[in-house]
One Martini backbone bead per residue (centre of mass of N, CA, C, O) as a GRO file, in nm:
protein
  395
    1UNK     BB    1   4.451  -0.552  11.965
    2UNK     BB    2   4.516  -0.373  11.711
    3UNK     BB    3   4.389  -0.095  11.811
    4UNK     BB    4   4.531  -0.098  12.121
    5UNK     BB    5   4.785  -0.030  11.959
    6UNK     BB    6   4.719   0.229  11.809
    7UNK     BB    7   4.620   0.407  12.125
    8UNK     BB    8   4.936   0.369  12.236
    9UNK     BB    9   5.081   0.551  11.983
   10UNK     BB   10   4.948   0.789  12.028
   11UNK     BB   11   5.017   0.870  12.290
   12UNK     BB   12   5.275   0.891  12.276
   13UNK     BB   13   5.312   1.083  12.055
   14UNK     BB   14   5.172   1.304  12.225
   15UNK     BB   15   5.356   1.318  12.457
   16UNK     BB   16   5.604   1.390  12.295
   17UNK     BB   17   5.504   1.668  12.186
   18UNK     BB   18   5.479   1.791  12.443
   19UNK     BB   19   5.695   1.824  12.517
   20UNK     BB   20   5.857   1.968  12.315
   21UNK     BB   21   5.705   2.214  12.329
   22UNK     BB   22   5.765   2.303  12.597
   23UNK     BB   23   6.034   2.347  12.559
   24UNK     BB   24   6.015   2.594  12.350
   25UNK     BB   25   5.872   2.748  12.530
   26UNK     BB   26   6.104   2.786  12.728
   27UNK     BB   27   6.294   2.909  12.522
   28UNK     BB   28   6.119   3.133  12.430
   29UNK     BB   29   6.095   3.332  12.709
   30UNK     BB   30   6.376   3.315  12.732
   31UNK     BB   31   6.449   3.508  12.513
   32UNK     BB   32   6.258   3.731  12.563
   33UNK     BB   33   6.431   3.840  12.803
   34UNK     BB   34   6.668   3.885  12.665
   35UNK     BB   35   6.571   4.139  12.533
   36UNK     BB   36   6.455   4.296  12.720
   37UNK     BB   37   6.675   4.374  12.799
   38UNK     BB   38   6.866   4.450  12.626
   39UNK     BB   39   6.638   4.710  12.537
   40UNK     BB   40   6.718   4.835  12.759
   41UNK     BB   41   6.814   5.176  12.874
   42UNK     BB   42   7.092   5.320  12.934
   43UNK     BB   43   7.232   5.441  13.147
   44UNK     BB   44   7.417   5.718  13.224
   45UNK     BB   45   7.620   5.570  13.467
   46UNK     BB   46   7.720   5.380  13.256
   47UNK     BB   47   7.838   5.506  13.034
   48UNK     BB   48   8.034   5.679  13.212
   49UNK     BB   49   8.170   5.423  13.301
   50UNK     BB   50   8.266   5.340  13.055
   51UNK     BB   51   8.414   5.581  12.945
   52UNK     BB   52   8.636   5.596  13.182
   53UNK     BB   53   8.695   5.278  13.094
   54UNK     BB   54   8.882   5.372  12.884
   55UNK     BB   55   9.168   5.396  12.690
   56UNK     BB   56   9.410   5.541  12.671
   57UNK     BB   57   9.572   5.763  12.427
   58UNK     BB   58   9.859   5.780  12.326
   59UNK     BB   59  10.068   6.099  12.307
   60UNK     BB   60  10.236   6.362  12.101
   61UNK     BB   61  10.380   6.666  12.271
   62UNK     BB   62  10.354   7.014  12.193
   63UNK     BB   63  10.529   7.304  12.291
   64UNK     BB   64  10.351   7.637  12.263
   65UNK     BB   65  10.429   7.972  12.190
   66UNK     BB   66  10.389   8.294  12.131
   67UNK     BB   67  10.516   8.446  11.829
   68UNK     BB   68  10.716   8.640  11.616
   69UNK     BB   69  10.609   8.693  11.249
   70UNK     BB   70  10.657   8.708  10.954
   71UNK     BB   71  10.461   8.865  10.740
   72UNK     BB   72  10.342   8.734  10.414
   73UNK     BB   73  10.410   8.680  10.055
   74UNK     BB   74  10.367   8.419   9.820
   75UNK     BB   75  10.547   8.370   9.465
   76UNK     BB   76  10.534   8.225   9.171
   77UNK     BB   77  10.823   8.237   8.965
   78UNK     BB   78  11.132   8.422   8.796
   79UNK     BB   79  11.393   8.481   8.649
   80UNK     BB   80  11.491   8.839   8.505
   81UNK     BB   81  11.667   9.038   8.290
   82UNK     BB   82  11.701   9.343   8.343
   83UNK     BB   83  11.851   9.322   8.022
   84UNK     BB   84  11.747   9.259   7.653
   85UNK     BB   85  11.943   9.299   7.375
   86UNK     BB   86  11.935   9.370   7.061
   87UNK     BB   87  12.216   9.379   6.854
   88UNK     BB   88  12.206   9.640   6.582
   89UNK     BB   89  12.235   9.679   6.287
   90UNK     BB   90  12.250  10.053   6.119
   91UNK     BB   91  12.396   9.932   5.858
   92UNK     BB   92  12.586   9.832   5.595
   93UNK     BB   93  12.789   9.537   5.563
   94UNK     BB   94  13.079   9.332   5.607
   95UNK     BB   95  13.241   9.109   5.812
   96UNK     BB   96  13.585   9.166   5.982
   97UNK     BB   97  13.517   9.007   6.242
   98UNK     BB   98  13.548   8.814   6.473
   99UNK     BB   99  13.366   8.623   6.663
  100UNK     BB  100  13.177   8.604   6.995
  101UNK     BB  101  13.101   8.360   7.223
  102UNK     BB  102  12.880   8.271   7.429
  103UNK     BB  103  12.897   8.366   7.750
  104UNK     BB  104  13.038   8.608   7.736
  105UNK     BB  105  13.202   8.896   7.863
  106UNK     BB  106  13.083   9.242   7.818
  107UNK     BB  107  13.186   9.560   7.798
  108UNK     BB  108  13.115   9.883   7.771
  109UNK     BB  109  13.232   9.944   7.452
  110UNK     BB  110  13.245   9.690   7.306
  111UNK     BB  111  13.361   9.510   7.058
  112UNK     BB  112  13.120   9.275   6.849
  113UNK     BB  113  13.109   9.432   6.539
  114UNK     BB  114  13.284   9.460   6.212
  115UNK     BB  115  13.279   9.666   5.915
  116UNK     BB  116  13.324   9.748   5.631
  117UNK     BB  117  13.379  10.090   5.479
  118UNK     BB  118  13.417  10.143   5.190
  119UNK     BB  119  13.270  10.401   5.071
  120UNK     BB  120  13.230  10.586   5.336
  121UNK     BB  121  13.522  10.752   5.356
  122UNK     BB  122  13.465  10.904   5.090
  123UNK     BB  123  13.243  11.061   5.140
  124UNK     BB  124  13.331  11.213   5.357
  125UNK     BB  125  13.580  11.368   5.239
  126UNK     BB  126  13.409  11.477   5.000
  127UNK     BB  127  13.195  11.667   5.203
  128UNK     BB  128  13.478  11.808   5.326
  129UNK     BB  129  13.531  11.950   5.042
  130UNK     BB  130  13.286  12.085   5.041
  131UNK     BB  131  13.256  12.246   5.284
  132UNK     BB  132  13.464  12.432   5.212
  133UNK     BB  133  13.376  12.564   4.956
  134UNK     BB  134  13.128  12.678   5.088
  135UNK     BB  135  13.247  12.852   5.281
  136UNK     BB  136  13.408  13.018   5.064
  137UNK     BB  137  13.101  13.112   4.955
  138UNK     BB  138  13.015  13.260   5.208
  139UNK     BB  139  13.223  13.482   5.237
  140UNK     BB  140  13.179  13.618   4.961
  141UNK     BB  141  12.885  13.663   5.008
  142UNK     BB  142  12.904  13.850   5.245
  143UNK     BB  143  13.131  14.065   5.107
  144UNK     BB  144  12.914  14.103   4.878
  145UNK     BB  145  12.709  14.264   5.088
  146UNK     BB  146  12.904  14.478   5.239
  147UNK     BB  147  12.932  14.633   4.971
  148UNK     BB  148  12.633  14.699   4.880
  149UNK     BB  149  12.591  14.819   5.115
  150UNK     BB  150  12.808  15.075   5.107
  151UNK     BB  151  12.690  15.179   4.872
  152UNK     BB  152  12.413  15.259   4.953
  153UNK     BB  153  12.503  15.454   5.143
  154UNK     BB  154  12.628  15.664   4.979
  155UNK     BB  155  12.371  15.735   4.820
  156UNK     BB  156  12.220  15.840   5.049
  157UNK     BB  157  12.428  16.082   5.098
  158UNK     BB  158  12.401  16.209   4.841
  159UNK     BB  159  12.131  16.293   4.838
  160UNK     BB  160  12.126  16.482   5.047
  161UNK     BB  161  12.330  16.664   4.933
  162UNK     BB  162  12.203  16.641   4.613
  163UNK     BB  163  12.418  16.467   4.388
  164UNK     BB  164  12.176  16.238   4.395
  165UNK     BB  165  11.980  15.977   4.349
  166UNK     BB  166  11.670  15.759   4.415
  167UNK     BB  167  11.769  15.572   4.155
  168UNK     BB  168  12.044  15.488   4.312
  169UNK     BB  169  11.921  15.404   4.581
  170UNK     BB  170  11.754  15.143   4.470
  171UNK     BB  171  11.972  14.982   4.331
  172UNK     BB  172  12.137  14.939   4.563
  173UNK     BB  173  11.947  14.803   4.769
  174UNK     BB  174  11.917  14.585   4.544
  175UNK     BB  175  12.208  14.482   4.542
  176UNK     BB  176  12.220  14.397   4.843
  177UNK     BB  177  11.954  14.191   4.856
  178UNK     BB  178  12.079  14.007   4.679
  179UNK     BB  179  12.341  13.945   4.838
  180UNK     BB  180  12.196  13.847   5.103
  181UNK     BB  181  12.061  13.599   4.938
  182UNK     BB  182  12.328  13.444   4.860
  183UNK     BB  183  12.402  13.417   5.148
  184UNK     BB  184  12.195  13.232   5.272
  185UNK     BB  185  12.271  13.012   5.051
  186UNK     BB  186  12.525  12.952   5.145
  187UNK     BB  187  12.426  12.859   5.406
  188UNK     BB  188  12.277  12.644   5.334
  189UNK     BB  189  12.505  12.465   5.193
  190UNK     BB  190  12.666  12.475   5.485
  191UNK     BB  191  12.454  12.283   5.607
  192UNK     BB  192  12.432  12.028   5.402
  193UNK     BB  193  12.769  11.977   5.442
  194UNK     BB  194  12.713  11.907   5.737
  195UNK     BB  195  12.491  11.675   5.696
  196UNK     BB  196  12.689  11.493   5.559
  197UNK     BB  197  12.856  11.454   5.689
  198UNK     BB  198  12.727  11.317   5.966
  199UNK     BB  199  12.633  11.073   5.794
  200UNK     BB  200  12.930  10.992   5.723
  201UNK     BB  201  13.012  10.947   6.040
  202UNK     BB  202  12.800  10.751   6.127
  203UNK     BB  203  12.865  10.543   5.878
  204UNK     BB  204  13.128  10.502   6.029
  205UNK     BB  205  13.073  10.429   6.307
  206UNK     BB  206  12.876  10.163   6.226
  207UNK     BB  207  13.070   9.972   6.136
  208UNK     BB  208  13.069   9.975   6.473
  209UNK     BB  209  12.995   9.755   6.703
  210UNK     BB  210  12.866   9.821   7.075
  211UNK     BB  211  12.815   9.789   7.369
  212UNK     BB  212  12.566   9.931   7.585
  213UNK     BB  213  12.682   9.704   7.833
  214UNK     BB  214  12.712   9.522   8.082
  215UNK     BB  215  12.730   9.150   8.016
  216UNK     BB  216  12.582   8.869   7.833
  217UNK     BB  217  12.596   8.675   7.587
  218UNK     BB  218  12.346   8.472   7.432
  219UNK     BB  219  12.514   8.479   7.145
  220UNK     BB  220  12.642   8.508   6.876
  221UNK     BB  221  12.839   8.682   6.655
  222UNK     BB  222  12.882   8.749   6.384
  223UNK     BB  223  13.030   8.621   6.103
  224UNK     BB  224  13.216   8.631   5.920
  225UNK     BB  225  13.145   8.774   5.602
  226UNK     BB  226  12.892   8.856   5.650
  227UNK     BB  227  12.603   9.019   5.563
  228UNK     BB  228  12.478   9.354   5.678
  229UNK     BB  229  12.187   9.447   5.716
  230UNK     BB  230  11.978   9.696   5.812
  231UNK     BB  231  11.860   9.552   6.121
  232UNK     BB  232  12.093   9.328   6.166
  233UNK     BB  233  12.168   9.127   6.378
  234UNK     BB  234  12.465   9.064   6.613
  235UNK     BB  235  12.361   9.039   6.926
  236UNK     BB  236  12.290   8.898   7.224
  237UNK     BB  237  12.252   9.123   7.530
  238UNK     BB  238  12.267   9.084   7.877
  239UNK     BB  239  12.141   9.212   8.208
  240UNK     BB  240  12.281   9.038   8.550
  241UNK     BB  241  12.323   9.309   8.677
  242UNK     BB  242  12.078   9.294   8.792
  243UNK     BB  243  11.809   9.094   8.883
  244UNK     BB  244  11.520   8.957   8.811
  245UNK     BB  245  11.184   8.905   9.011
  246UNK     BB  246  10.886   8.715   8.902
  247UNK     BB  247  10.541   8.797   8.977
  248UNK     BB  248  10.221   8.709   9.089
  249UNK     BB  249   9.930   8.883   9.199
  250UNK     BB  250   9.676   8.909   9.366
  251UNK     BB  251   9.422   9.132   9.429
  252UNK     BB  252   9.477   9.102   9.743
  253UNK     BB  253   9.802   9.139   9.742
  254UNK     BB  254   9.872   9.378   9.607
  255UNK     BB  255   9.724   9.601   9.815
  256UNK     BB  256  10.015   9.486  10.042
  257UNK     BB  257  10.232   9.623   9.797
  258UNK     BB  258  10.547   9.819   9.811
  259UNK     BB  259  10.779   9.992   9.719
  260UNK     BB  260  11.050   9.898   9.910
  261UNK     BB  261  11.016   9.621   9.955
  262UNK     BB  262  11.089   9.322  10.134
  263UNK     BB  263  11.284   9.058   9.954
  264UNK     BB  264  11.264   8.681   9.834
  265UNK     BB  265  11.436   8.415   9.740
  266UNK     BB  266  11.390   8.052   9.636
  267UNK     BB  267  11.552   7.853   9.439
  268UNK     BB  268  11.623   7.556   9.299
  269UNK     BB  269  11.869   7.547   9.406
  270UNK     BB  270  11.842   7.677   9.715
  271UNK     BB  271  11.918   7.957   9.702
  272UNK     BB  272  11.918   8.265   9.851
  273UNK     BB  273  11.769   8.610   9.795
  274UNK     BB  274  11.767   8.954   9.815
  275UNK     BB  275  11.548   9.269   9.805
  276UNK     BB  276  11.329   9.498   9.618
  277UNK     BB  277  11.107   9.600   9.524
  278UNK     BB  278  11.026   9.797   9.213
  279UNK     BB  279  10.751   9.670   9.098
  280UNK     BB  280  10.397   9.758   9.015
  281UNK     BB  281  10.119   9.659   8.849
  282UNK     BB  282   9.847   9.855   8.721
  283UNK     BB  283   9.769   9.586   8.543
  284UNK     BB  284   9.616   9.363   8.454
  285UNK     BB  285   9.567   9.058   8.356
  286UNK     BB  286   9.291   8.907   8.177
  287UNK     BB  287   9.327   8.607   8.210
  288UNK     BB  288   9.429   8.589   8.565
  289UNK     BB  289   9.402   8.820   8.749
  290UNK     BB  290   9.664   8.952   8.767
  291UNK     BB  291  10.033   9.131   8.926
  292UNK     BB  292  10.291   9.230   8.864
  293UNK     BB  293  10.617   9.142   9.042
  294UNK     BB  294  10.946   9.335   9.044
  295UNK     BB  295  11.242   9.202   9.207
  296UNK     BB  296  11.592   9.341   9.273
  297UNK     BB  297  11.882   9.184   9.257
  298UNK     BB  298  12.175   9.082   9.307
  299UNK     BB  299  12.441   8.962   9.052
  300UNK     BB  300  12.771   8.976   9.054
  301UNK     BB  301  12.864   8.676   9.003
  302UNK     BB  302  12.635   8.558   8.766
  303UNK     BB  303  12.495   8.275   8.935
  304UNK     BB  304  12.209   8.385   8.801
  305UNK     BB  305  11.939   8.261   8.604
  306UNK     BB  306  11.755   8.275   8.376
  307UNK     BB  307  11.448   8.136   8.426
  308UNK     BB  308  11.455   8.038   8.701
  309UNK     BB  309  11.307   7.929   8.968
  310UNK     BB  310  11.082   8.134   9.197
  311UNK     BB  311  11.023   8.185   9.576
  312UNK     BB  312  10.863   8.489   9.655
  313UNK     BB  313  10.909   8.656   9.934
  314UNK     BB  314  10.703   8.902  10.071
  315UNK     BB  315  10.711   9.124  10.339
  316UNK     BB  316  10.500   9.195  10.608
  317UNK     BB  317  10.354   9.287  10.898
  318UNK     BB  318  10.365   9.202  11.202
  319UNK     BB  319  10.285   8.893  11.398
  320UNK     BB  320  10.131   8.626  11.543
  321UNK     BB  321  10.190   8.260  11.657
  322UNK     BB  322  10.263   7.949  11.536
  323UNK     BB  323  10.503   7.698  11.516
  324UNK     BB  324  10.446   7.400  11.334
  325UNK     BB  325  10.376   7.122  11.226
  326UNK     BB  326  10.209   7.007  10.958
  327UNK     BB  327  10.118   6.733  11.055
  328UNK     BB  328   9.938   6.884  11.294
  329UNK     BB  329   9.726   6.872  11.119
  330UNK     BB  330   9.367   6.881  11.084
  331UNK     BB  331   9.020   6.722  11.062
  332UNK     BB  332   8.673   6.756  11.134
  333UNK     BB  333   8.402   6.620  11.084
  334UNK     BB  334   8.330   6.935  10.901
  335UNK     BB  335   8.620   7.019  10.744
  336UNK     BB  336   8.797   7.167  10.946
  337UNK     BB  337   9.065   7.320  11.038
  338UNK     BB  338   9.310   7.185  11.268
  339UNK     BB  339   9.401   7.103  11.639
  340UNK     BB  340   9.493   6.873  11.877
  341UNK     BB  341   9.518   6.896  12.184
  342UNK     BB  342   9.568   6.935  12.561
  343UNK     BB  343   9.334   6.893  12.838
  344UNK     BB  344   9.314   6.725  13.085
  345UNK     BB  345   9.330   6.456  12.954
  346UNK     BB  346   9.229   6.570  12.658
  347UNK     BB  347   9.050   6.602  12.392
  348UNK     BB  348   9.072   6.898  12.164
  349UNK     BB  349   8.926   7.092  11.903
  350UNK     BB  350   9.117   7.363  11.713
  351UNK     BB  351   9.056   7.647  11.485
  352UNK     BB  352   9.279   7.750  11.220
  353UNK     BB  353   9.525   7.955  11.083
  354UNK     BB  354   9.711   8.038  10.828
  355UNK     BB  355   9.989   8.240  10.731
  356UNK     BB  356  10.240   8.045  10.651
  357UNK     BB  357  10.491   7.922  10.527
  358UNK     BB  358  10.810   7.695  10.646
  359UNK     BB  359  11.068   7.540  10.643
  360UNK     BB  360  10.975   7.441  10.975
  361UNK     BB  361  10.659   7.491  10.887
  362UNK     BB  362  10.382   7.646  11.011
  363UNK     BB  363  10.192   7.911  11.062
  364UNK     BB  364   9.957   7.978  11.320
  365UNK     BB  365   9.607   8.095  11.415
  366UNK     BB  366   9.395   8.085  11.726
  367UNK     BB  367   9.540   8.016  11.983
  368UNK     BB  368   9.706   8.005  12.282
  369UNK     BB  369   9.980   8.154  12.375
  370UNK     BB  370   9.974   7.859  12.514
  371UNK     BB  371  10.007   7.506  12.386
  372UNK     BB  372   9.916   7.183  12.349
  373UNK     BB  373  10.025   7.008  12.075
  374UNK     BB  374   9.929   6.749  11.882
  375UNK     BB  375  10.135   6.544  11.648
  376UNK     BB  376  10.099   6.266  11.740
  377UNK     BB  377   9.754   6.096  11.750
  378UNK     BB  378   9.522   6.304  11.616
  379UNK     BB  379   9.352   6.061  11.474
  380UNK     BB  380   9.239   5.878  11.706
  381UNK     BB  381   9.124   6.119  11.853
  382UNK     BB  382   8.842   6.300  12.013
  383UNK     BB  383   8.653   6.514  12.179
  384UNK     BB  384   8.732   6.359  12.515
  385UNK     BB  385   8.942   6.202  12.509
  386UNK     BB  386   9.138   6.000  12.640
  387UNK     BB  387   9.474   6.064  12.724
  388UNK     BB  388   9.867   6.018  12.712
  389UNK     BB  389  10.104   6.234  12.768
  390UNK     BB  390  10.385   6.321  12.574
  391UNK     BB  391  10.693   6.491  12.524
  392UNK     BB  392  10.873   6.704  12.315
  393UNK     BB  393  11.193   6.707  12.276
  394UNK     BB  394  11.449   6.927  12.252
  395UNK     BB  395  11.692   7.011  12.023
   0.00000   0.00000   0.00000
């Protein structure tokens, strides 16, 4: 009875086991089927269909025709002084005069520092009463000179007639000689107090420091009482009408400027001004290997500061292009610069150059004379997405 217990017991295990198998086994089959179909590859009209039944990405779209666009180059520089002149003291002495305060405006040949006079003025007095007395010494041996010229001259006449002897023509000549040499020292000596004047006319002169063009002090000028020795600046003064706009080019900008080319340039301030390039540089800067371009502009009004940044415009030949939003610029897949336009309702990316920035955007070329310009939502879409095209209202 215990045995047949134990062999109902296995059988039933046994039945138990099997059921779980089978059951296994087609779950197992079927998972089979289901990979089977699943790594099965998908035929081209299904993807097609896929495709097609993409949700298309709406974009807004601007319209863009190729326009005449000025080509130029753009230079980062400063504005810089026409002229900047530290004006110095010429000779020695105190100043007389009160100082002229930083900022102000002063005319060409105004006076700027005064020194005192001191004994420059009786140097001058004592100079010009030697040229007096010299004047005299030399008019007095010229008469002495002319007259033993005429000595000479009858000695030779006595000669010829018999009467005369060749021994009083040689002394009279040698007499003339002295003569005129004593005439030409004198000459020499009116030449020295004549250069001493000058010398003495122009240290009082000096005493008198005056503007050498029209400007602005960029200093104040010396203090009253200071002592001034020569070669001791008096002020500095700016030249800033006209003003230079400095700036420097690349080896390639360079070599498409020339003078008298129009420039502009936007300063810090906001305000725009124009004029003509001046200089270009034919010496590399050594560390930079750059090129001085220096464009002079009108400063009528004087409110064009020295040193201000600016970014200085200079026109070059005429080009053709499309003004874009910055914005609408993007990147494709291979890191290349690029648009995506709009064309029967797909996108498509178009690789472009820019020719320069601009206030409204940049210019760039590579594009078909008309072309719908992806400007929103160019970012969504890759070549050939379904797009909805929206275009953009101009203002």
């Amino acid at each position: 009875m215990r045995i047949s217990s134990i062999i109902i017991a296995i059988i039933v295990c046994a039945g138990i086991a099997g059921f779980i198998f089978r059951n296994d086994l087609n779950a197992y089959l079927n998972t089979k089927d289901v990979i089977i179909v699943e790594t099965n590859e998908i035929s081209p009209e299904i993807k097609e269909n896929k495709i097609n039944k993409q949700k298309a990405v709406s974009v807004l779209v601007q319209k863009s025709n190729e326009q005449e666009v000025t080509n130029g180059i753009l230079l980062r520089g400063q504005t810089e002084a026409f002229k900047s002149v530290q004006v110095k003291a010429e000779t020695s002495g105190s100043v007389i005069s009160q100082p002229i305060r930083k900022g102000t405006f002063v005319k060409n040949g105004e006076l700027l520092c005064e020194l005192e006079v001191g004994t420059k003025s009786d140097v001058l007095s004592e100079a010009k009463v030697a040229l007096a007395l010299s004047l005299d010494e030399l008019d007095a041996s010229i008469h002495q000179y002319e007259l033993r010229v005429q000595a000479a001259e009858r000695q030779k006449s006595l000669l010829k007639r018999g009467v005369g002897t060749e021994a009083a023509v040689e002394a009279a000549e040698l007499s003339a000689s002295s003569a005129e040499t004593q005439s030409l020292s004198k000459r020499q000596a009116v030449a020295n107090v004549e250069a001493r004047i000058n010398r003495a006319t122009t240290e009082l002169n000096n005493t008198k420091i005056i503007a050498p063009f029209d400007g602005l002090l960029e200093s104040d000028t010396a203090e009253y009482g200071d002592f001034m020795q020569t070669g001791a600046p008096c002020g500095t003064l700016l030249a800033l009408n006209p003003i230079k706009l400095i700036g420097y080019a690349t080896e390639t900008q360079v070599s498409k400027i020339d003078v008298n080319t129009t420039a502009g340039a936007r300063l810090i301030s906001g305000d725009t001004v124009s004029g003509t390039v001046s200089f270009i540089s034919r010496s590399a800067d050594p560390t930079t290997r750059t090129f001085l371009v220096e464009t002079t502009v009108p400063n009528e009004n004087y409110e064009i500061r020295e040193g201000s940044t600016a970014d200085i415009y200079i026109s070059l030949s005429g080009a053709k292009g499309h003004l874009l939003p910055q914005s609408s610029l993007t990147l494709n897949s291979s890191g290349v610069l690029g648009v995506r336009i709009a064309l029967n309702d797909k996108a498509k990316f178009i690789p472009i150059n820019i020719i320069r920035d601009a206030e409204e955007g940049v210019w760039v070329t590579g594009l078909p004379d008309t072309v719908d310009v992806i400007i929103v939502g160019q970012e969504y879409v890759t070549d050939n997405s379904n797009i909805k095209v929206s275009y953009k209202v101009s203002q």
